[in-house]
BALOBA-1460 file (C-alpha; in Angstrom, 3 decimals):
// residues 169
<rec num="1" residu="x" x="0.000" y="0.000" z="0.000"/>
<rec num="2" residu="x" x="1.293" y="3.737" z="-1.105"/>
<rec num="3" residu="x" x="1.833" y="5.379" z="2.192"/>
<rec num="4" residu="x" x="-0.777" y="8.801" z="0.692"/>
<rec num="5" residu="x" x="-3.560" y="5.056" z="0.147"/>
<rec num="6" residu="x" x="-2.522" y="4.608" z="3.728"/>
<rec num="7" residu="x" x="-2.527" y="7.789" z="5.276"/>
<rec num="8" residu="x" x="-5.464" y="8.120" z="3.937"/>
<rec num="9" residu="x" x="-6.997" y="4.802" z="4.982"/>
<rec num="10" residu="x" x="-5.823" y="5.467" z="8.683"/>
<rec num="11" residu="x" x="-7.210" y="8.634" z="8.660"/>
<rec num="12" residu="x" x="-10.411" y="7.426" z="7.762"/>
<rec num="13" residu="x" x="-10.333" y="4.595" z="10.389"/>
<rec num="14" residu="x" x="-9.311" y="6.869" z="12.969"/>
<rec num="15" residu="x" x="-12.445" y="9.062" z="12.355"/>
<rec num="16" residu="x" x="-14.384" y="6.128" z="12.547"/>
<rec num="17" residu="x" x="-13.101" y="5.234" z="15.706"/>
<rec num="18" residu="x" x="-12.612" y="8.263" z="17.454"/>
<rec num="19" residu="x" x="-16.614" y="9.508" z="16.204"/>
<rec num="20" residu="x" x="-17.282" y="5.815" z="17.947"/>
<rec num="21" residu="x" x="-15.292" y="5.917" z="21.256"/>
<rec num="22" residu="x" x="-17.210" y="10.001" z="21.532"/>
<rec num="23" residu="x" x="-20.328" y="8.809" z="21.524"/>
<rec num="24" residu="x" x="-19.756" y="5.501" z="23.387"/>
<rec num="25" residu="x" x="-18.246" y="7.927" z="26.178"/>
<rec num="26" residu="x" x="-21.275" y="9.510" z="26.334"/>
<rec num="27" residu="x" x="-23.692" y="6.969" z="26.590"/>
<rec num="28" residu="x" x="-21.810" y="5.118" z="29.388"/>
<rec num="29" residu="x" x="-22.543" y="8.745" z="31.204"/>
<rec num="30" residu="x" x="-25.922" y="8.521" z="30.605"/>
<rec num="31" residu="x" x="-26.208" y="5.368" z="31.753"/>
<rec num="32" residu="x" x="-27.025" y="3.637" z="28.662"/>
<rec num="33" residu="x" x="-24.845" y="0.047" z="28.852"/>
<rec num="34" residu="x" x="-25.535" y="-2.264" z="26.724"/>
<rec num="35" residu="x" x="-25.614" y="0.539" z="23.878"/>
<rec num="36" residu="x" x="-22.312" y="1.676" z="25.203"/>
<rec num="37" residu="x" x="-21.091" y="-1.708" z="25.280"/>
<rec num="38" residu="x" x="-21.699" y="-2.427" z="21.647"/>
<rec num="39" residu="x" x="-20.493" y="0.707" z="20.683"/>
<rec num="40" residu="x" x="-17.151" y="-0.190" z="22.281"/>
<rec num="41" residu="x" x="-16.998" y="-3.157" z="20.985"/>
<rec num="42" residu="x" x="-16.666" y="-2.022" z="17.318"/>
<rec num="43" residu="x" x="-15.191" y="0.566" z="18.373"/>
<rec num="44" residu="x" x="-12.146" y="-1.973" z="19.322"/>
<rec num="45" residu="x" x="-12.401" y="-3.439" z="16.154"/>
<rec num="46" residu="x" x="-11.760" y="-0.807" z="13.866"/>
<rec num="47" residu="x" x="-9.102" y="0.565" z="16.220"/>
<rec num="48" residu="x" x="-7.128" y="-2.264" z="15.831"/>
<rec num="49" residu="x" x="-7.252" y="-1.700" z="12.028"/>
<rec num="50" residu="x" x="-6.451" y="1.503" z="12.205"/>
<rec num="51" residu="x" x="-3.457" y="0.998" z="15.000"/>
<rec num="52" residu="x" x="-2.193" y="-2.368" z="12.884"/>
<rec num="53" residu="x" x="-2.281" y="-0.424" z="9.384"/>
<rec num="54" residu="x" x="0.058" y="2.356" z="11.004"/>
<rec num="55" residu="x" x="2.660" y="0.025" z="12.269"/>
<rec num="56" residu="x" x="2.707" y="-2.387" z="9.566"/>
<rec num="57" residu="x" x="5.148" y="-0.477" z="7.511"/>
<rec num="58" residu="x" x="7.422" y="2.151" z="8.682"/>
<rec num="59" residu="x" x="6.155" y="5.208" z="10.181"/>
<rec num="60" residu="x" x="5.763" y="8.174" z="7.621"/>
<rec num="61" residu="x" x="4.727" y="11.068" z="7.462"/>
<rec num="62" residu="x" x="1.704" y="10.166" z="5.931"/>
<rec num="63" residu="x" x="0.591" y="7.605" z="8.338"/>
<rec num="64" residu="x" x="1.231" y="10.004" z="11.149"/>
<rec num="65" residu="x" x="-0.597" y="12.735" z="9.872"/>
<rec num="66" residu="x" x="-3.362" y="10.490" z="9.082"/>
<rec num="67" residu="x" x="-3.255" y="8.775" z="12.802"/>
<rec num="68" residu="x" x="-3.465" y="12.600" z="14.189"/>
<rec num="69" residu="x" x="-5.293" y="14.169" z="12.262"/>
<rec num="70" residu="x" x="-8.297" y="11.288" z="12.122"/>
<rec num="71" residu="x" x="-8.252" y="11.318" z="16.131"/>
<rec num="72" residu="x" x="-9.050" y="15.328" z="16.284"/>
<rec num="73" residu="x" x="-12.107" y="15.099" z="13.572"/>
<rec num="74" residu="x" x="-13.659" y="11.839" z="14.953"/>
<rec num="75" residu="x" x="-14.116" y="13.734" z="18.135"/>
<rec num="76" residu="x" x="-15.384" y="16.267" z="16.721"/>
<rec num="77" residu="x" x="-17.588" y="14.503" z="14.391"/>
<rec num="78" residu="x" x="-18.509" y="11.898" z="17.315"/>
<rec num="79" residu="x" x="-19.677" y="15.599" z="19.231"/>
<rec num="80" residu="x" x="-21.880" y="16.389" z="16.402"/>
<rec num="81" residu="x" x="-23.287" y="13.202" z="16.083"/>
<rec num="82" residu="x" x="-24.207" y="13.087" z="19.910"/>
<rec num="83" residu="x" x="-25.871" y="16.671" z="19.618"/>
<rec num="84" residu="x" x="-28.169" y="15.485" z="17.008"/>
<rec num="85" residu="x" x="-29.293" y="11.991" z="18.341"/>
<rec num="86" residu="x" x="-29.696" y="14.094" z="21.447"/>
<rec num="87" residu="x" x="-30.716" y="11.177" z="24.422"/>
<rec num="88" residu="x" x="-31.432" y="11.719" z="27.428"/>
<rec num="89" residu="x" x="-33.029" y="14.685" z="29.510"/>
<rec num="90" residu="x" x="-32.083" y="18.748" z="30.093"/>
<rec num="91" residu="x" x="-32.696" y="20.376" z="33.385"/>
<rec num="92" residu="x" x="-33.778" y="24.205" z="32.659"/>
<rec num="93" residu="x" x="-33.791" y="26.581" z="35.175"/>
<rec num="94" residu="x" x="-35.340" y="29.729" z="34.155"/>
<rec num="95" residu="x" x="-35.009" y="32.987" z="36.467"/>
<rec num="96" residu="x" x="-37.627" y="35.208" z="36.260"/>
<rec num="97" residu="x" x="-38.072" y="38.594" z="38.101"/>
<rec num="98" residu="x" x="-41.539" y="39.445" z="36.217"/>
<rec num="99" residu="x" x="-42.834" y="36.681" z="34.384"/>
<rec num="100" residu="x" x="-42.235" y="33.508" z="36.029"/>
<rec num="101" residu="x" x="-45.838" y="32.832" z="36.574"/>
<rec num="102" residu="x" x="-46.700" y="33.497" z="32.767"/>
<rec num="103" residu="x" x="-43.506" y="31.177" z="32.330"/>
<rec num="104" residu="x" x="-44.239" y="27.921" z="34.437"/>
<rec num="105" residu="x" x="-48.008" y="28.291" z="32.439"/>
<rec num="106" residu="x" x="-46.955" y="28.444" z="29.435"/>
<rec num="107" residu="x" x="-44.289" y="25.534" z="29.783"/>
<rec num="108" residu="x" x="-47.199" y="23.140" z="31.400"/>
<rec num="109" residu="x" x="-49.334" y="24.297" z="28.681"/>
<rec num="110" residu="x" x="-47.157" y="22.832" z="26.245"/>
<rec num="111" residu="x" x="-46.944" y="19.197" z="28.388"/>
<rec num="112" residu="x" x="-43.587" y="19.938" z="30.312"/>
<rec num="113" residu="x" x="-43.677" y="19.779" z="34.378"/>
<rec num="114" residu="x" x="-42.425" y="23.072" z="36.194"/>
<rec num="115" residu="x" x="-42.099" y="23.476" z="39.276"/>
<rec num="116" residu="x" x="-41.852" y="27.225" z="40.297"/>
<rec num="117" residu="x" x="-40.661" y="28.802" z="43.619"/>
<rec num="118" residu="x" x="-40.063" y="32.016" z="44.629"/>
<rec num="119" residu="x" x="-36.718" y="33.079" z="45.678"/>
<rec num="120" residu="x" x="-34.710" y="36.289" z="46.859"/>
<rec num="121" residu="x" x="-31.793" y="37.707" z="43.555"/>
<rec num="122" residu="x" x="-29.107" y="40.334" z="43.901"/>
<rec num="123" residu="x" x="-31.925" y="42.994" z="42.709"/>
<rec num="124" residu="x" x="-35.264" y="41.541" z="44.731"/>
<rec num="125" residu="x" x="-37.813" y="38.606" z="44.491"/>
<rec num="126" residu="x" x="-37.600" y="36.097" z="41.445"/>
<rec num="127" residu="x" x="-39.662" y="33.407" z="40.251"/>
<rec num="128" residu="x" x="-36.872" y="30.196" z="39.533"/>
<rec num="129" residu="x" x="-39.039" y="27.699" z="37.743"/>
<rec num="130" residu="x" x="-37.533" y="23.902" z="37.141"/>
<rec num="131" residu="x" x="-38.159" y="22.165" z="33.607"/>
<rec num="132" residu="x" x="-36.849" y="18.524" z="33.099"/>
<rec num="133" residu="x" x="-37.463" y="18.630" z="29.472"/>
<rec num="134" residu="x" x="-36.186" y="15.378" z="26.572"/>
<rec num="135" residu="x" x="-32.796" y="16.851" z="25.235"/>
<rec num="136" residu="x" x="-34.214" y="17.120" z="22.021"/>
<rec num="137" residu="x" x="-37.124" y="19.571" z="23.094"/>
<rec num="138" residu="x" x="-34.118" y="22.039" z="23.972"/>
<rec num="139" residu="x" x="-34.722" y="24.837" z="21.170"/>
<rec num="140" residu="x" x="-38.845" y="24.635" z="21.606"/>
<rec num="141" residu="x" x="-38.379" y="25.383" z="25.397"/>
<rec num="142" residu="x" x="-36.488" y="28.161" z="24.547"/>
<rec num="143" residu="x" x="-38.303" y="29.608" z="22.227"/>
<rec num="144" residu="x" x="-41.103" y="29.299" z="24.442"/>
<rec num="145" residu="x" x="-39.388" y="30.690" z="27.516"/>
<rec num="146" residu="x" x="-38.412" y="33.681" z="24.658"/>
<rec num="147" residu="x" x="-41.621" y="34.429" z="23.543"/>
<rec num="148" residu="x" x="-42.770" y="35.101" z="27.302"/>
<rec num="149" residu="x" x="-39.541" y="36.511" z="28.905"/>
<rec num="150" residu="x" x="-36.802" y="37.367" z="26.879"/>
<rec num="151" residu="x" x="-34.782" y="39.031" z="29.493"/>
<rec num="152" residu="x" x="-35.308" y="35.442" z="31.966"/>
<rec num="153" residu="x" x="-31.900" y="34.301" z="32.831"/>
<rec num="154" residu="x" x="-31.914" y="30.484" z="31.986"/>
<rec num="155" residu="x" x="-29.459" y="27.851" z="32.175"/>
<rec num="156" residu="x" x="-29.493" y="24.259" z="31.044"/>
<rec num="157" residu="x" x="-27.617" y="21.270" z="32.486"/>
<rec num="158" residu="x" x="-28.247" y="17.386" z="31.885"/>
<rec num="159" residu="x" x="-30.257" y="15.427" z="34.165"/>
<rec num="160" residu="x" x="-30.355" y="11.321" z="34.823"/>
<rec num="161" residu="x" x="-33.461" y="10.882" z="36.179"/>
<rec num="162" residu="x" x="-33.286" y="9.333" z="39.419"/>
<rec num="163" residu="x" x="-36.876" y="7.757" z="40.017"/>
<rec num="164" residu="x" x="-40.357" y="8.669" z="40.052"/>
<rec num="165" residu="x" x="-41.602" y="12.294" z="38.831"/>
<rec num="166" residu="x" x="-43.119" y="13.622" z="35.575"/>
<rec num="167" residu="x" x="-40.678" y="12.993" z="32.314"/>
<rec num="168" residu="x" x="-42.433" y="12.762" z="29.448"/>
<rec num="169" residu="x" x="-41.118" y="10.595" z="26.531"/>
C-alpha cells in the first residue's frame, strides 16, 4: 500500500473510531450500557485496524498525519453526532423577576412539568421555575421561555433521572 492510500486509509479509520469511542463515552454517562457496550466493541475493532495499518510499515509522514489528524475530527464529528441523536433529559432553570408565573403556564401548557418557587436575587424577588425537558425539546423550550420573557436568565444542564416524577417521553 502507497503510504498517501494509507494515510489516507488510517485517517479514515481513525475518524471512525474516534466519532465511535465520543459517543460511546457519552452513553456510558448517561447510563445507557448495553448501547455503550456495543459501541465499544466495534469501536475496538476498527481501532485495531487503524493501530495495525500504522505500524505495519514504517512510520511516515503520511501515516502520522493520518493517525493525528483522524483522532481530532472523529471527536469532533462523534460531538456532532451526539448533539443530534440528542438522548437523554435537560434540566432548565429559568429565572424570572416578572414573568415567572406566565412562564411555568406556558411551559405546562405545552406538556412539560415546572415546578416554580419564589426566591430572593441580587436585585429583589424572582420566580426560579424547574423544567426537566427530553434533550431534544431544547430549542422549543427556549423559544417558548423567549416568547414570554426574553430578558429570563436560563441555564441548562443534563439530568439522569433518578426515580419517580413527571418525564415525558
Amino acid at each position: 500500500m502507497s503510504p498517501i492510500i494509507a494515510g489516507l486509509f488510517i485517517f479514515s479509520m481513525r475518524v471512525i473510531d474516534m466519532s465511535l469511542d465520543t459517543v460511546r463515552l457519552l452513553f456510558v454517562m448517561r447510563g445507557r450500557r448495553l448501547l455503550a457496550g456495543l459501541i465499544g466493541a466495534l469501536q475496538a475493532a476498527v481501532f485495531i485496524v487503524a493501530v495495525s495499518t500504522a505500524l505495519r510499515g514504517p512510520l511516515n509522514a503520511w501515516t502520522v498525519l493520518g493517525y493525528a489528524s483522524g483522532y481530532g475530527l472523529g471527536v469532533i464529528l462523534g460531538m456532532v453526532a451526539e448533539e443530534r441523536l440528542a438522548i437523554g433529559f435537560a434540566m432548565f432553570r429559568i429565572y424570572s423577576p416578572a414573568r415567572g408565573a406566565a412562564l411555568a403556564a406556558v411551559l405546562r401548557a405545552a406538556g412539560h412539568a415546572a415546578t416554580e418557587f419564589t426566591a430572593q436575587g441580587k436585585d429583589g424577588t424572582v420566580t426560579v421555575i424547574n423544567a426537566a425537558v427530553p434533550r431534544k425539546e431544547i430549542p422549543t423550550v427556549r423559544a417558548l421561555i423567549d416568547s414570554v420573557d426574553e430578558h429570563a436568565f436560563v441555564t441548562v444542564d443534563e439530568v439522569r433521572p433518578l426515580r419517580r416524577g413527571y418525564f415525558r417521553h
